[in-house]
Legacy VTK file of the C-alpha trace (Angstrom):
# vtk DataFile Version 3.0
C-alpha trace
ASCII
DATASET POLYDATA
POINTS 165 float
22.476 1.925 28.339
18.989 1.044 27.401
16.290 3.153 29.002
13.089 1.613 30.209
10.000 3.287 29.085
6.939 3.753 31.754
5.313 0.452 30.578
8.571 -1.165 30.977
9.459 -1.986 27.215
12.282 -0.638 26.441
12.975 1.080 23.028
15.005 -1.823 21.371
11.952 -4.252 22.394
9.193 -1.464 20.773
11.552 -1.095 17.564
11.343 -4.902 17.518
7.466 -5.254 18.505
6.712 -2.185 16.164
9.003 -3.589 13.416
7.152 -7.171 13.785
3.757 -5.364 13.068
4.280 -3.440 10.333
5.525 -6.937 8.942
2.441 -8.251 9.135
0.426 -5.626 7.959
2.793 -5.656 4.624
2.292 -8.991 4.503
-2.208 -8.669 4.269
-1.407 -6.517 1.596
0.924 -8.221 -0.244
-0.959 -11.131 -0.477
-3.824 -9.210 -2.174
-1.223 -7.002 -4.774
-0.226 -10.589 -5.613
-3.854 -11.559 -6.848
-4.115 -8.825 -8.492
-0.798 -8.703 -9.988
-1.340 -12.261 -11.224
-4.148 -11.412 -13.103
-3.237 -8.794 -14.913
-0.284 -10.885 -16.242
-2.356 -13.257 -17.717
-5.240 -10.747 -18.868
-3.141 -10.422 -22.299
-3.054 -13.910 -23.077
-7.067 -14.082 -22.587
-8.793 -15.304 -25.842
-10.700 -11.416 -25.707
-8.274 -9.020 -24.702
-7.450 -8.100 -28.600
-10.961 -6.771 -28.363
-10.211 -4.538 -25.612
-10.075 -0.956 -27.066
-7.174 2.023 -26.799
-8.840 2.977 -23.371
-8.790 -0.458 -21.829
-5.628 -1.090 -23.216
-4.270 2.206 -21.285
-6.059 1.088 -18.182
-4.779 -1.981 -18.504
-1.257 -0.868 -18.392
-1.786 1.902 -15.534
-2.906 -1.397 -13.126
-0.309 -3.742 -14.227
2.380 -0.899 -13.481
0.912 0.488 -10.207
0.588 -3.299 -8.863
4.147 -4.249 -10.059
5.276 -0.941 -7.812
2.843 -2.076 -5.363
4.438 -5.437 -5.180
8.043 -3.796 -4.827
7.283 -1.492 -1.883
5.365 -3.925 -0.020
8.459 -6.575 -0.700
11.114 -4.508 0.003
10.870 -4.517 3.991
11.105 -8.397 3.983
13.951 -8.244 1.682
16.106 -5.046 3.258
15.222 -7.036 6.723
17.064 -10.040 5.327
20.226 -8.006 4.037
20.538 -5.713 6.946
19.760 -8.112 9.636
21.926 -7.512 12.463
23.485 -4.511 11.409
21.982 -1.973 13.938
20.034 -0.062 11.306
16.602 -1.504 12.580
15.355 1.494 13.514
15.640 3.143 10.326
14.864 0.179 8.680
11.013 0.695 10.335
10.684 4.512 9.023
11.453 3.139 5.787
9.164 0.102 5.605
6.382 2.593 7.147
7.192 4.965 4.046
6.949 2.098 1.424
3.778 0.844 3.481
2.037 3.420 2.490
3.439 4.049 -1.265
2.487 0.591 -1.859
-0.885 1.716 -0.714
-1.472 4.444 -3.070
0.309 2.209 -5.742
-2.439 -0.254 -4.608
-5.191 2.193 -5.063
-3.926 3.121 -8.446
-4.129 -0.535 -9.110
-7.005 -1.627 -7.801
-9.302 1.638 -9.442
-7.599 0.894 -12.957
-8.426 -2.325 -12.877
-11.947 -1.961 -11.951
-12.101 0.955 -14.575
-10.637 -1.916 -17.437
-12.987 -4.295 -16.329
-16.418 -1.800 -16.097
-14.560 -0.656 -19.033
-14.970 -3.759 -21.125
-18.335 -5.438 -19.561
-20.634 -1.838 -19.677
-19.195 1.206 -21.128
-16.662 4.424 -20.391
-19.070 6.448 -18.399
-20.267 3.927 -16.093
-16.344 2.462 -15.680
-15.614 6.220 -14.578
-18.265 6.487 -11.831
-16.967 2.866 -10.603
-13.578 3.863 -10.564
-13.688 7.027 -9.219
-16.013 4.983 -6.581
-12.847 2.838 -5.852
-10.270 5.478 -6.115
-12.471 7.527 -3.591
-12.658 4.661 -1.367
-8.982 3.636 -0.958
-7.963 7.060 -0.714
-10.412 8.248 2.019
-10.037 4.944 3.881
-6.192 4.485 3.708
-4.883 8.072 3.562
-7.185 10.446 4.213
-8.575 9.653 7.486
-5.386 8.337 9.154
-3.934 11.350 8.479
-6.349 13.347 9.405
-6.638 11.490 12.733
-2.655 12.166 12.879
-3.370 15.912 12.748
-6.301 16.023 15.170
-3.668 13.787 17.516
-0.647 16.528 17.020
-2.920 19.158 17.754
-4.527 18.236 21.187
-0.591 17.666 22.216
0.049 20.847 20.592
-0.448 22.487 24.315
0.788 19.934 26.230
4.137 17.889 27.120
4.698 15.139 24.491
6.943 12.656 26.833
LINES 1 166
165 0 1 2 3 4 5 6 7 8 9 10 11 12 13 14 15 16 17 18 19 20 21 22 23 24 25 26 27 28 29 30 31 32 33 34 35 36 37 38 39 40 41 42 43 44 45 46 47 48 49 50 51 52 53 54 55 56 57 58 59 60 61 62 63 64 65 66 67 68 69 70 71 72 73 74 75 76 77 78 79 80 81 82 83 84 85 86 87 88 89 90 91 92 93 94 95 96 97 98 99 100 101 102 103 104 105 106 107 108 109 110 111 112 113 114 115 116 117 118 119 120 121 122 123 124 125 126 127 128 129 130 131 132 133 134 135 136 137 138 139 140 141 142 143 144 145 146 147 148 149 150 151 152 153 154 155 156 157 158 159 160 161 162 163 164
């Protein structure tokens, strides 16, 4: 039996509608990961990379990592969607992609700072990449984690007092 909510969609249709959403946001992100990710693959076979010193080398490997797990969690709804379609499991199958939405995004962060750090890195010098960075780093984290979160607890405390249904 399938029980209608108050705004008459039922819970199958929000798993669906929900489901469809966070789809689409993976799929924003994905597309920039990809960029990136695309790159930094080629970066090494760049005509001035050898010139790139122990520190660029390290950042370099940092970004390439963190966007190759960036580009797994944010893939791995669309695939898991495809092998468990029609098995029932959608539900779960949204808490998970939720999960890996947002490791991709710190894996994304990691990324994207790194890779700004090689660059800074390589054009001006180690201090200034590490002010540019940390610029990015603190950016991505405050934007993506820090205030959704915090907006999360502010929203579980004012229901803290009162019926949740």
């Amino acid at each position: 039996m399938v029980v209608e909510r108050d705004d008459g969609e039922s819970h199958k249709e929000r798993v669906d509608r929900e489901l469809a959403e966070l789809l689409q946001g993976l799929r924003v992100a994905v597309t920039g990961v990809q960029v990136l990710f695309a790159f930094l693959l080629t970066l090494p076979f760049a005509a001035g990379f050898p010139k790139v010193d122990t520190v660029g080398r390290w950042l370099f490997f940092i970004s390439l990592m963190s966007a190759a797990f960036a580009s797994v969690c944010f893939i791995t709804p669309a695939a898991q969607h495809r092998v468990l379609f029609r098995t029932g499991l959608k539900e779960r199958m949204l808490h998970r992609a939720n999960e890996l939405g947002v490791a991709g995004a710190v894996f994304l962060a990691v990324a994207m700072t790194s890779a700004v750090g090689l660059v800074v890195e390589v054009v001006l010098n180690n201090w200034t990449a590490a002010l540019f960075a940390a610029a990015v780093a603190l950016a991505s984290v405050w934007l993506w984690l820090v205030q959704p979160f915090a907006d999360l607890y502010r929203f579980r405390r004012g229901l803290a007092g009162t019926d949740r249904r």
